[in-house]
C-alpha atoms as a printed R data frame, in Angstrom:
   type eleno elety resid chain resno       x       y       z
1  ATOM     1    CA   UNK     A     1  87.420  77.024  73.443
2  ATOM     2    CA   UNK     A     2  90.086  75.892  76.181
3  ATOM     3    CA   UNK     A     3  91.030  78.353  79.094
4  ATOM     4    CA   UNK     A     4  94.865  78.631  79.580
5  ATOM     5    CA   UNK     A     5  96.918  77.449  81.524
6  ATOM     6    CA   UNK     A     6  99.844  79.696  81.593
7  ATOM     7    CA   UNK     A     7 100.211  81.767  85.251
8  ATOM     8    CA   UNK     A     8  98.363  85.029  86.083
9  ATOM     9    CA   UNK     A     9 100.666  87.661  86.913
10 ATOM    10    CA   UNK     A    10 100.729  88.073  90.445
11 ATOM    11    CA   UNK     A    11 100.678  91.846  90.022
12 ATOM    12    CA   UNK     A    12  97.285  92.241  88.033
13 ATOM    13    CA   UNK     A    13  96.031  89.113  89.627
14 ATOM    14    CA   UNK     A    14  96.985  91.667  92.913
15 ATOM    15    CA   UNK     A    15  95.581  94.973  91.499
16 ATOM    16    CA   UNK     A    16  92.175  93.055  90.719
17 ATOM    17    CA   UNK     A    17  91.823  91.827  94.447
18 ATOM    18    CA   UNK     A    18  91.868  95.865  95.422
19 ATOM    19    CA   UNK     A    19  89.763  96.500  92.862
20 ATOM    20    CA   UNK     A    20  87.404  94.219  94.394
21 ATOM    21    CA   UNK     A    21  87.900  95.210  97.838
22 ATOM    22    CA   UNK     A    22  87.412  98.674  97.050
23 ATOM    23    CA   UNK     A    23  84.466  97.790  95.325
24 ATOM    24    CA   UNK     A    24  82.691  96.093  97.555
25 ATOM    25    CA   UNK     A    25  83.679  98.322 100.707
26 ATOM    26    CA   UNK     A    26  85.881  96.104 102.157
27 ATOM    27    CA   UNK     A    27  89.240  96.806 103.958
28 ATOM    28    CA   UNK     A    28  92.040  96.910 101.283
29 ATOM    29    CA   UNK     A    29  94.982  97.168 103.426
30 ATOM    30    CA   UNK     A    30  96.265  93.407 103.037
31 ATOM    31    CA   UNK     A    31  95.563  93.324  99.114
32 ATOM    32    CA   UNK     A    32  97.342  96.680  98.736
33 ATOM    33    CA   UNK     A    33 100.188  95.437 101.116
34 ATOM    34    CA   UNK     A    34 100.467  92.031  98.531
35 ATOM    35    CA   UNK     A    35 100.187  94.033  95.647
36 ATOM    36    CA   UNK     A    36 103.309  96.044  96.491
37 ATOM    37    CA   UNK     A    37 105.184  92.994  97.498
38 ATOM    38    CA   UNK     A    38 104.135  91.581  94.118
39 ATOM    39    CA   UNK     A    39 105.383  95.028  92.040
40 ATOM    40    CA   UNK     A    40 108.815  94.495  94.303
41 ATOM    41    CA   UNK     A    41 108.906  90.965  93.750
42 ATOM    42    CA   UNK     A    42 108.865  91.970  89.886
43 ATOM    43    CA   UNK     A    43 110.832  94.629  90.124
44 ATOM    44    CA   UNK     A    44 113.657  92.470  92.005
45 ATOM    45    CA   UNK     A    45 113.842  90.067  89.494
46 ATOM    46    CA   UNK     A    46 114.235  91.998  86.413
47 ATOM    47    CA   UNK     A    47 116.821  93.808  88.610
48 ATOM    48    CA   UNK     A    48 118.794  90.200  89.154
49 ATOM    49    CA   UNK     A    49 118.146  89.366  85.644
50 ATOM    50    CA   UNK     A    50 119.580  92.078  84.246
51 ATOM    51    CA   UNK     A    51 122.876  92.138  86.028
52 ATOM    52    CA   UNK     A    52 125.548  89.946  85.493
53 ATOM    53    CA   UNK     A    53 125.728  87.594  88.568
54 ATOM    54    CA   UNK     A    54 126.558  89.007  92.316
55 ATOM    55    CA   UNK     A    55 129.217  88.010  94.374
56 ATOM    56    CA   UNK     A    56 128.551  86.467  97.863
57 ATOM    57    CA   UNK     A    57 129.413  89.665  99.828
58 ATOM    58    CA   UNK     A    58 127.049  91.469  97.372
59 ATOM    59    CA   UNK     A    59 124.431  88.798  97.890
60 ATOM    60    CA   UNK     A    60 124.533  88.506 101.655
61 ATOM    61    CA   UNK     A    61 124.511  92.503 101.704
62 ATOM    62    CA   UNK     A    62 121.066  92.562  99.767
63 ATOM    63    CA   UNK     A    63 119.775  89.568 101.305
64 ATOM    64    CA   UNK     A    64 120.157  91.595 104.830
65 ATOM    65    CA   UNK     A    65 118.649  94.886 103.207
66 ATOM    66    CA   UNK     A    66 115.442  92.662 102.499
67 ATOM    67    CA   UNK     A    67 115.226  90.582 105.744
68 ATOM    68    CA   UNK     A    68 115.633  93.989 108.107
69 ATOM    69    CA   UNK     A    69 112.710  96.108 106.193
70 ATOM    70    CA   UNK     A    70 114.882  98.130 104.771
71 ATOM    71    CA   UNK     A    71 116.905  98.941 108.087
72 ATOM    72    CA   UNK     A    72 113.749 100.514 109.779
């Protein structure tokens, strides 16, 4: 029997490292921060996959969205 070698998905690859964390008492802030950024990473590309294809204006506008947190 061969183990694959197709990617884990970052996001359960991400949920099992809070899992873990939480399991063993350990301080899940940065696995729960990387699993969000892994469910947005997702989320973002079936977004841009979906659409048909942004203009430059568009582009630069969402680019600067992501880049200032959100405007916070």
């Amino acid at each position: 029997m061969s183990i694959a070698t197709s990617q884990v998905d970052p996001v359960r690859q991400a949920r099992a490292n809070v899992a873990v964390a939480v399991r063993l008492g350990k301080d899940a802030t940065e696995a729960r921060r990387t699993l969000h950024a892994a469910k947005l990473e997702r989320a973002i590309m079936e977004a841009v996959n979906a659409a048909p294809p942004l203009t430059a204006d568009q582009r630069a506008t969402l680019a600067q969205l992501l880049t200032s947190g959100g405007g916070r």
